[in-house]
N, C-alpha and C positions, 0 to 999 in steps of 0.2 A: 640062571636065566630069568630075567626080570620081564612083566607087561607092562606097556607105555602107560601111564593114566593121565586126565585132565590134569592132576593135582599137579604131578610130575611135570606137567608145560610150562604151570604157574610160576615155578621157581626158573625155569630155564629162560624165558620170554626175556630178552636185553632193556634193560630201562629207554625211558624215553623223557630225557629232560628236556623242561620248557625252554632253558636256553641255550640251545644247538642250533647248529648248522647243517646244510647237508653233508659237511664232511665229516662231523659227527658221528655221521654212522654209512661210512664207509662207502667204498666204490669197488663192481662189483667189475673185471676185464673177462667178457666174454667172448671165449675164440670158440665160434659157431657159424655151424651155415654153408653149404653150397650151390652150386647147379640147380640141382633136383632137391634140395632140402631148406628151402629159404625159411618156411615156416618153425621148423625147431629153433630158428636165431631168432626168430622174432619170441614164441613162447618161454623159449629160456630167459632171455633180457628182462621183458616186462613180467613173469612173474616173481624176481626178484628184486624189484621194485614194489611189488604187491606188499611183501613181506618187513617193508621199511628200511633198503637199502639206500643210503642217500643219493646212488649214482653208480649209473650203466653205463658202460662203454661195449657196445658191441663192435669185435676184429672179425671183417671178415673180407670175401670180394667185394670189388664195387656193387655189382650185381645185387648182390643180397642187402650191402648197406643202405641201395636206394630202394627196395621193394620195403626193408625193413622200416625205412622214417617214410615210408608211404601209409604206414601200416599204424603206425604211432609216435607223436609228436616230443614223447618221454623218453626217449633212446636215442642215446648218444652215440655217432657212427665212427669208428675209423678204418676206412678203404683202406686194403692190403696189395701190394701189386698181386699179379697174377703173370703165369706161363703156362703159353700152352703145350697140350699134349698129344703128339698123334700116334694113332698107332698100326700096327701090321696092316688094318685094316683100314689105312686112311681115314679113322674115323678121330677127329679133333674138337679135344675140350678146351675150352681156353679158360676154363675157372683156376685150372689148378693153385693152388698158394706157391708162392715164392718163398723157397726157405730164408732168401737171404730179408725177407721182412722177419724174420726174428728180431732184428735190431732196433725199430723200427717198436718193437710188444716192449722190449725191455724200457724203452723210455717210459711208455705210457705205464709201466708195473711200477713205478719209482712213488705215482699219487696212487695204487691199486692196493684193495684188502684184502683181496681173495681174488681168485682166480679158476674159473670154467672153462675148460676144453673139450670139445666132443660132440654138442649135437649137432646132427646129421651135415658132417662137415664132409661124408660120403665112405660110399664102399671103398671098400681094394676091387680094381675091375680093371683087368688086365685091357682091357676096348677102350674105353673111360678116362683110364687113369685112376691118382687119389691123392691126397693130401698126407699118403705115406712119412712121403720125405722131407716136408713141411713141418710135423708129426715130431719124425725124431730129430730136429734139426731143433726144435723148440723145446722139448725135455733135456738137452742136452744143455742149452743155455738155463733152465730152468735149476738146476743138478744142485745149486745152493742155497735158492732162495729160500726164505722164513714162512712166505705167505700160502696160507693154504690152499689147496688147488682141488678142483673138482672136477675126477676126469668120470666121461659119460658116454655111453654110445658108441657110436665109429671111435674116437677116443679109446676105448676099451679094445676095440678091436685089432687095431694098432699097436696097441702093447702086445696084443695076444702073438702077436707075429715079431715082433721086434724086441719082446723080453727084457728091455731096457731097466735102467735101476730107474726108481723114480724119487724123487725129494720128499724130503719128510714132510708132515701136514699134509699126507694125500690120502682124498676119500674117492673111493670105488663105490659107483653103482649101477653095477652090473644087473639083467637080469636074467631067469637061469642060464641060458643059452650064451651067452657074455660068457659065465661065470665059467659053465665048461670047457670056453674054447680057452680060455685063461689056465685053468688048472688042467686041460687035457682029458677029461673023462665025460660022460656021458649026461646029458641030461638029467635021464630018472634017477639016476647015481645020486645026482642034487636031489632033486625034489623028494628021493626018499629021506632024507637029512639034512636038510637046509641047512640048519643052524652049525654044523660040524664044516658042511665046506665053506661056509662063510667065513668060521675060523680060520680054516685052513690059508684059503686064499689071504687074509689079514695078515696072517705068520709069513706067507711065502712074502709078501710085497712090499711088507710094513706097510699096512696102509689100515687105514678103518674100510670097512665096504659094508654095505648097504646092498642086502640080497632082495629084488624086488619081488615081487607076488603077494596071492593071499598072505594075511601074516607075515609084511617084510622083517626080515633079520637086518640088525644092526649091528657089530660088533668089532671091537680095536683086536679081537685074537684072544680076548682075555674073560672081556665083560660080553653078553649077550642081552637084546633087550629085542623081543616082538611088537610089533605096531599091531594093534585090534581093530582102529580105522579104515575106513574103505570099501573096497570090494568088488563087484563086476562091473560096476559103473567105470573104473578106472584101465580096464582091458578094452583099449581106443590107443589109438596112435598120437603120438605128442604129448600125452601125461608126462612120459617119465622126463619129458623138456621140461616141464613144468615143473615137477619135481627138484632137477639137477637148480634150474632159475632160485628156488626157494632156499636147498641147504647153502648155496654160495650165498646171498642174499643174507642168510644172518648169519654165515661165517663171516660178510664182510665187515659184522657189527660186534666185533670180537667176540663173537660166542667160539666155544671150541669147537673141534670139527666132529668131535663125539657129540657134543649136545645138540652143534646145531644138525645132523641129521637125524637123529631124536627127532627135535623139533620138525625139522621139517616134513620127514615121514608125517609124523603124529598128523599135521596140519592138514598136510594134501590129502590125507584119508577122509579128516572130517570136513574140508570143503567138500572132496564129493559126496559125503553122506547130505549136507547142506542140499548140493545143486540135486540129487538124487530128490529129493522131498517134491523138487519143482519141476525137472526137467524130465524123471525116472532113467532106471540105469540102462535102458537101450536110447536114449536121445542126448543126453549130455557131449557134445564135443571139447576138447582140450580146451581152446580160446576158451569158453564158458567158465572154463572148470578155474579159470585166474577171475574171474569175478564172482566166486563164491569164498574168493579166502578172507576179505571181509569179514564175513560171515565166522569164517573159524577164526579168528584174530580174536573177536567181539567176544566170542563163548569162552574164550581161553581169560581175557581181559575180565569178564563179571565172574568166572571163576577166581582168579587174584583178587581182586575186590573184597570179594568171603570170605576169603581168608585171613 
């Protein structure tokens, strides 16, 4: 079991030659966003942009892709149809995704480096509806591909109920409550052992995952590494969007999907020690917390330097 340190970032951080382009360093396909959750597509998108991906595509509803370029001029939209949903209770969503726009992802995955699915794309709510079907209609087409995938959130959720295989290069991050309904046991179960059922769940799924909380866990099943960044500032709603934006963001700059959630744990702990300096850890909101990574870029960057 290894502790993250500065030093450790300094080697992992992706070069930045003078003569690139933005496809240079990758384009990041974000399937985020519904109804009730517009905000996680927009914080997912642009924080991985923060972290020097050359190019977002956020998939989501219309809905969300216009609130989203309402929100910021830097995120690249593609509207997904939609069908709606009604239920026992005459009560109708019209967000729902269209599974048959899977076809529709696959093109736009052809220029894609990495790949995001999950936040707050919504519950399972039997009233509501969800983007269940959508869900497993898109792992399934996914089932071969090379490119690493960042499943997050409702994302997680989805799996937890549909147990589906997933494609290799896939990073989980869960937080406890994710991680239980995934592996079936109890919360404290976790939090008594973090580090063991982060394994565990790695072994069941082949996946890496990324256990969040104090002291997130990082781990392929094999290796373990603790993040020391962070802390109560980062227990608010929309970090871990923020977070998921970051590890895809430098998976999309061929870091591997081991290092870059290293990194990006590492980063988004020390942005909010950053925004924490200025904002303290009861005032910082999510949005905030993508304009301190700067800030943790820069400390990582005069660390490299020294060395």
């Amino acid at each position: 079991m290894q502790t993250l340190t500065l030093t450790n970032m300094c080697d992992l951080l992706p070069p930045r030659p003078d003569d690139s382009n933005k496809a240079s360093f990758g384009h990041v396909l974000n399937i985020a966003g519904s109804m009730n959750y517009k905000g996680a597509a927009y914080l997912s998108s642009l924080s991985a942009l923060r972290v020097g991906a050359g190019y977002v595509t956020l998939a989501s509803s219309p809905s969300v892709c216009q609130s989203v370029s309402h929100l910021s001029a830097n995120i690249v939209t593609l509207p997904l149809e939609t069908q709606a949903f009604s239920s026992a209770q005459d009560t109708v969503n019209p967000e729902i995704l269209a599974p048959s726009q899977c076809d529709a992802l696959l093109k736009r995955m052809l220029s894609s480096t990495a790949i995001s699915i999950g936040p707050g794309l919504g519950l399972i709510n039997q009233e509501l509806g969800s983007n269940l079907e959508f869900f497993s209609a898109l792992l399934n087409k996914l089932k071969t591909t090379h490119l690493p995938i960042i499943l997050d959130a409702d994302g997680l959720n989805y799996l937890s109920v549909t147990q589906a295989p997933l494609p290799r290069n896939c990073l989980l991050t869960p937080h406890p409550k994710e991680l239980a309904r995934l592996l079936s046991v109890n919360v404290g179960d976790i939090q008594q052992n973090r580090a063991l059922y982060a394994k565990k769940a790695a072994k069941k799924y082949h996946v890496i995952v990324v256990l969040k909380g104090h002291n997130t866990v990082i781990t392929d099943g094999e290796l373990v590494f603790i993040n020391p960044t962070g802390g109560s500032i980062l227990a608010k709603a929309g970090t871990g969007d923020v977070l998921t934006g970051m590890i895809s963001g430098f998976c999309a700059q061929s870091v591997s999907p081991l290092s870059a959630a290293c990194l990006g744990v590492y980063l988004h702990g020390l942005a909010a020690e950053f925004a924490e300096k200025e904002l303290s850890a009861y005032s910082m909101l999510a949005s905030e917390l993508i304009d301190y990574i700067p800030n943790a870029m820069i400390e990582i960057l005069k660390a490299k330097h020294q060395n």
